[in-house]
VOKEZA-973995 format. One record per atom (N, C-alpha, C, O): y, x, z. Coordinates in steps of 0.1 Angstrom, whole numbers, plus 5000, padded with zeros to 4 digits. Atoms other than C-alpha are relative to their C-alpha. Example, Ala and Ser with C-alpha at 12.3 -4.5 7.8 and 13.67 -1.06 7.14 Angstrom:
498850095000;495551235078;501250095000;501250195007;498949915000;498951375071;501149925008;502249975009;
# end
This chain:
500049934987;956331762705;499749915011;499149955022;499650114990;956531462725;498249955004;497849915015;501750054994;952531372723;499150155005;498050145011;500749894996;951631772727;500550005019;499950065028;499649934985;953831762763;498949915008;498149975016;500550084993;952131402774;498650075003;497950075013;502049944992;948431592769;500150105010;499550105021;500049914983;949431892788;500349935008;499349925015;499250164982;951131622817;498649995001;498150095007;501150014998;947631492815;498950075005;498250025014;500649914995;945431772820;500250045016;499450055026;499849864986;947431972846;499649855009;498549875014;499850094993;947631612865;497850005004;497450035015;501350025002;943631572861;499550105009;499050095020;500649884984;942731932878;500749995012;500250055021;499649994987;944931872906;499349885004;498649985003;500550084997;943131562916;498450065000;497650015008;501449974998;939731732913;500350125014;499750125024;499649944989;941231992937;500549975011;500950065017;499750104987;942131772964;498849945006;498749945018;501450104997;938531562964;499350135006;499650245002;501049924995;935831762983;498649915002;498749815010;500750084992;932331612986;499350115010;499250245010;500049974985;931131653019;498349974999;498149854997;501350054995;926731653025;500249905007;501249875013;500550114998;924931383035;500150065017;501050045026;500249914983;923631613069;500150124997;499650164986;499749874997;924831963078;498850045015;498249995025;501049914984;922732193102;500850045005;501950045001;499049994987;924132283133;499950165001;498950235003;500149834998;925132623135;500550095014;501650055018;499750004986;925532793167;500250214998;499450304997;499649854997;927233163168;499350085010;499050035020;500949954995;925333433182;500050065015;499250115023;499449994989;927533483208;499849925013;500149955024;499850124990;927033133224;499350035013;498250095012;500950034984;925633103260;500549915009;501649875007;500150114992;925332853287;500650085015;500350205018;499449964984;927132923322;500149885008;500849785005;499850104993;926532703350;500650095012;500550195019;499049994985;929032653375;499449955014;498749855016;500150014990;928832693408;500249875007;501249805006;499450164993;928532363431;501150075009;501350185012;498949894991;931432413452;500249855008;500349745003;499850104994;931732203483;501549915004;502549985003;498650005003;934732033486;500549985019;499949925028;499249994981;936832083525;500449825006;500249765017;499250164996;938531723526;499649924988;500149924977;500050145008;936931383513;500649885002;500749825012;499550114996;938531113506;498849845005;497649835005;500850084994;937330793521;499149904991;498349824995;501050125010;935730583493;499050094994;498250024987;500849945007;933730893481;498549995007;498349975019;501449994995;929730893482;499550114994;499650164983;501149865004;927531173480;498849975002;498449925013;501550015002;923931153468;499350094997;499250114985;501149905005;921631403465;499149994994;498549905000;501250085013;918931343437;499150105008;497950065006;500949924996;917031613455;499049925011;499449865021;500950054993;913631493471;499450105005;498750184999;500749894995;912531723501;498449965003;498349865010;501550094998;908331643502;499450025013;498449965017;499849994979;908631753542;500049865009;499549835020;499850124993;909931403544;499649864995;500149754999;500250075006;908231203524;498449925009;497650005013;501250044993;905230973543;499449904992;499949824984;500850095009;902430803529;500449845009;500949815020;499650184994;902530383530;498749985014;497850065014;500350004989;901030263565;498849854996;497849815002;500350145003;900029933548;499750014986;500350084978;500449995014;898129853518;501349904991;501949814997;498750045007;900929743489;499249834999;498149814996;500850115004;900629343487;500749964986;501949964984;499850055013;900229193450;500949885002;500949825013;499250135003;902628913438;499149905000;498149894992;501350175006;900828553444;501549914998;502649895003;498750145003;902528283427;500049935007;499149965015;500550084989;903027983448;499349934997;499449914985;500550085001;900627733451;500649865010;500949875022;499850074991;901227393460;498649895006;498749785010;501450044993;897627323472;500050065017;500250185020;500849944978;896727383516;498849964998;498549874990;501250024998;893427383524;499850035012;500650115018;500550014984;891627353560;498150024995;497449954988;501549955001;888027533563;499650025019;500350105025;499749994990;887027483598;498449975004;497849894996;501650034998;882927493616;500250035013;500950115019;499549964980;882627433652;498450025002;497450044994;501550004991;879627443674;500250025016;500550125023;500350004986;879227293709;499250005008;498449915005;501649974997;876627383731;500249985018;500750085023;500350034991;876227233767;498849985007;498249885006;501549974991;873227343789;500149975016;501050015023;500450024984;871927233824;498650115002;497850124992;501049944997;869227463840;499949995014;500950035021;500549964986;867527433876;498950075000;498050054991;500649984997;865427633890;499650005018;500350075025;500050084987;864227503927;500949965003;501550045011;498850004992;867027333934;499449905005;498449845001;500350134991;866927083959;500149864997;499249775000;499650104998;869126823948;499249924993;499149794993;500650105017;866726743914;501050054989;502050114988;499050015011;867826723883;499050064988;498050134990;501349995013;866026763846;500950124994;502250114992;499249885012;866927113825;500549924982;499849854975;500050115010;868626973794;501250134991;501850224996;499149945010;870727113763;500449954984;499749934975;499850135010;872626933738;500850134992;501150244996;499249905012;874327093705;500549904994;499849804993;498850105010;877126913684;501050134990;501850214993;499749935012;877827073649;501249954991;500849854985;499150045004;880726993634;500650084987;500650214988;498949985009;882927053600;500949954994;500749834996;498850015006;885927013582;500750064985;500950174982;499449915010;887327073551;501149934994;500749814993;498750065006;890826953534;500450044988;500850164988;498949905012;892427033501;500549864998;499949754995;498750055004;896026883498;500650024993;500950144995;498849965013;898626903468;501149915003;500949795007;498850094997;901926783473;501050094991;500850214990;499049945011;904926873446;500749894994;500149814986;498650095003;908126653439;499649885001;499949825011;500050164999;907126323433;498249995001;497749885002;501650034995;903126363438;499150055008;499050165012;500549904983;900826403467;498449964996;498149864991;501750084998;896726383469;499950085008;500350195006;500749944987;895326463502;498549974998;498349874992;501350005001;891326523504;499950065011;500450175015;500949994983;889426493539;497949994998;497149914993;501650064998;885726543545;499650065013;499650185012;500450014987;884626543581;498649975002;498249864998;501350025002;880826623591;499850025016;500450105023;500250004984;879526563626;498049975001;497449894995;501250014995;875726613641;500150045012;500850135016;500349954985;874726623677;498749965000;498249864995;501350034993;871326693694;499849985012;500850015019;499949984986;870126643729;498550025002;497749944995;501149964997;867026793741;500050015019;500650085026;499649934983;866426743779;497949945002;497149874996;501750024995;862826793801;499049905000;499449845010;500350054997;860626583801;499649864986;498649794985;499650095009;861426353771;500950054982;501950124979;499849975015;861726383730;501250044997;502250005004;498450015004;864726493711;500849874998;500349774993;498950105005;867626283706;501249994991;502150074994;498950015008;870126223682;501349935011;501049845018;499249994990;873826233703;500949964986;501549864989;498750025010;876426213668;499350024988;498250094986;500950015013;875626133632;501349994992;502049945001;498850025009;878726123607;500150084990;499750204990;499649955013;879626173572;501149884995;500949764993;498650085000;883526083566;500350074984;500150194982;499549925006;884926133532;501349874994;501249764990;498850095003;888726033525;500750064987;500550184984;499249985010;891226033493;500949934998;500749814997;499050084995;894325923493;500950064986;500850184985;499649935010;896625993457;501649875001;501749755002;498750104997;900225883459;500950074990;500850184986;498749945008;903525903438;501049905005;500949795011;498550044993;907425843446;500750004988;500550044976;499050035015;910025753424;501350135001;502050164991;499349904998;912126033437;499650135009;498450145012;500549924990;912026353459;501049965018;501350035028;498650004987;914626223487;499049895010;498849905022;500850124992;912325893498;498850065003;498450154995;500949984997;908925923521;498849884996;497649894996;501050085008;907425653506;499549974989;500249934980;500849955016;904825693479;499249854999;499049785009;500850055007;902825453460;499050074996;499050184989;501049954996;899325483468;498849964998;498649834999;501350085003;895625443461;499050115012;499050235016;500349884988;893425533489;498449974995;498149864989;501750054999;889125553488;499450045014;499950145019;500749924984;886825593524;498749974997;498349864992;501050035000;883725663525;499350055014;499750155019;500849964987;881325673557;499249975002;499149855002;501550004993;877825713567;499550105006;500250185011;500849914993;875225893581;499250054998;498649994989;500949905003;872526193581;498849935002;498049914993;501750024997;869426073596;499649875007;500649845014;500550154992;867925723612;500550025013;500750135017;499350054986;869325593646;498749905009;498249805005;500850084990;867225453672;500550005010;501350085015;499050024990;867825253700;498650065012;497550025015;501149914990;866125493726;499849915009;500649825011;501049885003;863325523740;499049914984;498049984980;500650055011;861825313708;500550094989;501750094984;499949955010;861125543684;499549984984;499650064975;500850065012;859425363656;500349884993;499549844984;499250035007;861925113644;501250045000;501850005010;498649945005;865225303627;501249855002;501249754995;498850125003;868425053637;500950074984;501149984976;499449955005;870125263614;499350104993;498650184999;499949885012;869825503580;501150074997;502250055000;499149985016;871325693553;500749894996;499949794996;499850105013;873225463534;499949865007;500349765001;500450134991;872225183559;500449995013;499649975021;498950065009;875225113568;500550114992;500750224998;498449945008;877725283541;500849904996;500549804991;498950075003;881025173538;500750054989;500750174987;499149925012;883425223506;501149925003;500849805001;498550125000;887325053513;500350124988;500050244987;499349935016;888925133477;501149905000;500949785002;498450105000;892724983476;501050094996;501050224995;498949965001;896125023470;501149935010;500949835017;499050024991;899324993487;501050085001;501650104991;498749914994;901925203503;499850125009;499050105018;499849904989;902425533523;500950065005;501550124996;499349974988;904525643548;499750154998;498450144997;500249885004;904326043542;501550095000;502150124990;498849914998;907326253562;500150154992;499050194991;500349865003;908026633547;499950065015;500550015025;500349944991;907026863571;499449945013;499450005023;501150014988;904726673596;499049935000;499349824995;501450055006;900926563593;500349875008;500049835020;500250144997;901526253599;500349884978;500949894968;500750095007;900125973577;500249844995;499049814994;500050144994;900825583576;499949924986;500749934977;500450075015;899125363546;499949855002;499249815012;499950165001;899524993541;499549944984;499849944972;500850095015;897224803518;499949895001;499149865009;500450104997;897524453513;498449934991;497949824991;501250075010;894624423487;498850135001;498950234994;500849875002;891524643497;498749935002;498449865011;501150035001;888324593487;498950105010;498950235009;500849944992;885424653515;498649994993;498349894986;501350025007;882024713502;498950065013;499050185018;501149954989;878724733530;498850044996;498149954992;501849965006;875324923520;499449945009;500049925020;501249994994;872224843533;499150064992;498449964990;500950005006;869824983514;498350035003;497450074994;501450004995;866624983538;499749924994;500649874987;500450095002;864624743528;499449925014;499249805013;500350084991;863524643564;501449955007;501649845011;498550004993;867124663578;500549894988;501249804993;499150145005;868424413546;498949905000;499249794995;500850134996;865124193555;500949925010;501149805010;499850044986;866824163589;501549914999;502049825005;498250085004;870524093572;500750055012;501049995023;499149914986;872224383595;500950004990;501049994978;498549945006;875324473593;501049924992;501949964984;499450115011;876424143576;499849954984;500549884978;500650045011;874724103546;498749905002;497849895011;500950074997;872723843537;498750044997;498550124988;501549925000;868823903543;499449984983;499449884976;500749985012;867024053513;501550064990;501750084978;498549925008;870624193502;500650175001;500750215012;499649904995;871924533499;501550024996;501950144994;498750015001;875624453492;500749895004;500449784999;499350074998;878224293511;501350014999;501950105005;498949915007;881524283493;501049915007;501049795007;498950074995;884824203512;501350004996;501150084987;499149985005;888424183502;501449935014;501649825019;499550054991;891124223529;501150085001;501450144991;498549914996;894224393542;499650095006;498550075010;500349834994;894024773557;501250055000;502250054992;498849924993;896224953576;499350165008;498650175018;500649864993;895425333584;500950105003;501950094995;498949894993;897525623601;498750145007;497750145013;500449864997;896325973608;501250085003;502250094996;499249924998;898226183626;500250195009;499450215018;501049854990;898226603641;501850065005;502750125000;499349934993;900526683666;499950125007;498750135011;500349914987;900827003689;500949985010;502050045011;498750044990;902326843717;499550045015;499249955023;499749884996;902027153738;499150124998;498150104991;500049875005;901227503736;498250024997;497449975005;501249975007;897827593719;498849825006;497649805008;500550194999;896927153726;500449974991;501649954990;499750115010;896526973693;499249865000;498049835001;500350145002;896626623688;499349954990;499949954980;500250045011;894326483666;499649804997;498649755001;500050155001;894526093658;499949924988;500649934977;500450065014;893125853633;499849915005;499249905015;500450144994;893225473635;499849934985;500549984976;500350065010;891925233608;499549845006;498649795012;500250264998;892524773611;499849984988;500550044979;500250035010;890924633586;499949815004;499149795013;500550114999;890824203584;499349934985;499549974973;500350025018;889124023554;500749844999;500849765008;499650135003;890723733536;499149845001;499249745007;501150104999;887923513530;499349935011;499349805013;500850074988;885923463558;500050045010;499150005017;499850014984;887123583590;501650055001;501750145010;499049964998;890823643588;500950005011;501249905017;499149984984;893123773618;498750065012;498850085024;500849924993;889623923629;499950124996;499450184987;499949835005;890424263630;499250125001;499050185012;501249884997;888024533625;500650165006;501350234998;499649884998;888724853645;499150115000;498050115005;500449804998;887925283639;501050035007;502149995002;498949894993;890025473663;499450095007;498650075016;500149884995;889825813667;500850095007;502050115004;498549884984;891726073698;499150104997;497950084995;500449904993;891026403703;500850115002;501750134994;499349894995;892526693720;499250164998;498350195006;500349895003;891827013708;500650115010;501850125009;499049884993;892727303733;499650134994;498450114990;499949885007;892827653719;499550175010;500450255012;500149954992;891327903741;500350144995;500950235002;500049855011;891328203712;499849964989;499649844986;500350005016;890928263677;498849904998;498849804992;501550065001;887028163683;499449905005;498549835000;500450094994;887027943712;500649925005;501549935012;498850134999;888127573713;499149915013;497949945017;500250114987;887527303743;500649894992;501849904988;499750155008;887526943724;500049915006;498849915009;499950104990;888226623748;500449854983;501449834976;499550055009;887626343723;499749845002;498949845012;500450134997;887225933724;499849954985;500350004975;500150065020;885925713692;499549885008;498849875018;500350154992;886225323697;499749944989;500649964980;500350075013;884325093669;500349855005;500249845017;500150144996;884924703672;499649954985;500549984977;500150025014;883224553637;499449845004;498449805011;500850125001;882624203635;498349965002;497649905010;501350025010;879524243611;498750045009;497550005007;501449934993;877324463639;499749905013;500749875020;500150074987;875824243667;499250045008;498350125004;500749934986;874324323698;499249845003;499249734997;501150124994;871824113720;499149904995;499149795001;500350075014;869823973689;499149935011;498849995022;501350084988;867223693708;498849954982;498949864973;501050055007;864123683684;499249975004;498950035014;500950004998;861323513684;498650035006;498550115015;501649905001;857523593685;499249984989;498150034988;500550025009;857123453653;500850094985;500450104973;499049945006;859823643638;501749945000;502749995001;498850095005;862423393633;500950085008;500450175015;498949984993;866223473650;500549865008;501049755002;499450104991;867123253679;501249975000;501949874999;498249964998;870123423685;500750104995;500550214999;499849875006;872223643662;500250115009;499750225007;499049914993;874223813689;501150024998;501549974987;498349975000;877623913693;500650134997;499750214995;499449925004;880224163683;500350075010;501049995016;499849914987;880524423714;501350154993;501250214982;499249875000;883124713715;499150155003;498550195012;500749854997;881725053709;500750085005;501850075001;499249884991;883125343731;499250094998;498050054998;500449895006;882025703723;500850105012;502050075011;499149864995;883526023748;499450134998;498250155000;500349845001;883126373742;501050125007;502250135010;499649864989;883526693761;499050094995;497750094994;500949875005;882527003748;500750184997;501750204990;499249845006;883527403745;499150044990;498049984988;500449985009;882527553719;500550134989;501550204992;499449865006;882827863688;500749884990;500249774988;499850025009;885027773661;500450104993;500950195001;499749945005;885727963632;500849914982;500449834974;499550095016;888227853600;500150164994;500050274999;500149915014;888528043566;500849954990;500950004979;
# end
């Protein structure tokens, strides 16, 4: 009896365990009674808010909606490049018609540009200058004239050991000459001056002086190599400009000191100032060669500037009052004379 009770025990025990388990689907569908419906409630305003509550209305009335006034501006990344695009033109005319006192009709033009691209960012800086200058003079009576001749081009590339110090370690290049032949008026049929006859190249290194936030400039080279073209062939017969005759390179090696600097020290009046000493080691040391440039920029408008400017040369190498022969020979080289330059002019400018 005893193994007949244990199987029945077993059985009944077995269906009650299958009656307890239910499997349940994976996914059921959603069933919705036929009765169901949706009731939206009334907004209901409320009489008393408390003080931290906000009310927003998502509702947009198109009564109040206005178009933009200004075109939308695109994202520009920053750059750390400036650039200066800048074209002048000065134009000074005389005209009489019976006047009493005299006087010749005359009209001079002075053409001028500019262009700069600068990069500066943590520990490195390169500044790029190119400065272009022509003047004409046309007056009654007598041929055109050449009044300004220049072609300036500077580069200057510096690094700092930090961003806290203004002084960079620096390599600088200059280059300068001129557009067209120079004569010493009224002799029009020998050129003192070319192209390229003189050009200068100073290439060195040194030090720079370079504040944040103000164009100011200050470069110290004790090792800068000068280099002088001639490359006329009558002009290096003559051995201008310090080269010896039948030469078209005279190579110097000397100390250079240069400062550029642009204030606006007052209201639409900028300062513009550039000075450059150069001496050479070798053969004329503690004789200092001077470029210094002033000018005052006044601002009349957008278009129209008034320029008040001075340029002083002192160069060893150029000499004045040559005493030649009649057979050719040189008597007398001549001397080193101070050049002085003034300018006054109104004029259009336009930058970009």
């Amino acid at each position: 009896m005893r193994p007949t009770l244990i199987l029945v025990f077993f059985i009944l025990f077995s269906l009650s365990l299958q009656a307890q388990v239910n499997r349940l689907p994976s996914f059921e569908r959603d069933s919705v009674e036929e009765q169901f419906q949706v009731i939206k409630i009334k907004d209901v305003k409320l009489k008393y808010l408390t003080r931290a509550a906000k009310l927003t209305d998502p509702r947009t009335p198109l009564n109040r909606v206005k178009p933009l006034l200004k075109k939308f501006k695109k994202f520009v990344p920053q750059s750390f490049w400036t650039k200066t695009n800048e074209l002048g033109m000065n134009i000074n005319e005389v005209a009489f018609v019976n006047w009493n006192a005299g006087g010749d009709n005359s009209i001079s033009a002075l053409a001028n540009a500019r262009f700069t691209r600068n990069y500066k960012f943590r520990y490195l800086t390169w500044n790029n200058d190119l400065r272009l200058r022509y003047g004409l003079n046309a007056q009654e009576g007598r041929q055109l004239r050449k009044t300004d001749d220049q072609i300036r081009i500077s580069s200057t590339f510096g690094f700092r050991k930090d961003t806290i110090t203004n002084w960079y370690y620096s390599v600088k290049a200059n280059f300068n000459t001129q557009f067209s032949n120079g004569f010493k008026y009224p002799d029009r049929e020998t050129p003192i001056s070319r192209f390229m006859s003189p050009g200068y190249l100073f290439l060195g290194a040194g030090t720079s002086y370079i504040p944040d936030g103000k164009k100011f400039n200050l470069y110290i080279s004790p090792v800068t190599q000068k280099a002088t073209f001639v490359l006329d062939e009558a002009l290096s017969n003559q051995g201008a400009f310090g080269v010896d005759a039948g030469e078209h390179l005279f190579m110097e090696l000397g100390f250079l000191v240069t400062n550029t600097w642009e204030k606006e020290i007052l209201k639409n009046v900028l300062m513009n100032h550039r000075l450059s000493l150069y001496t050479d080691y070798l053969l004329s040391f503690g004789n200092v060669d001077v470029d210094w440039e002033l000018n005052f920029n006044l601002k009349v408008n957008k278009y129209i500037k008034t320029n008040i400017g001075t340029h002083l040369i002192y160069d060893d190498d150029i000499k004045f009052d040559e005493v030649v022969a009649e057979d050719g020979t040189i008597i007398d080289p001549g001397i080193a004379k101070i050049q002085f330059k003034q300018l006054l002019g109104v004029g259009l400018s336009y930058a970009f």
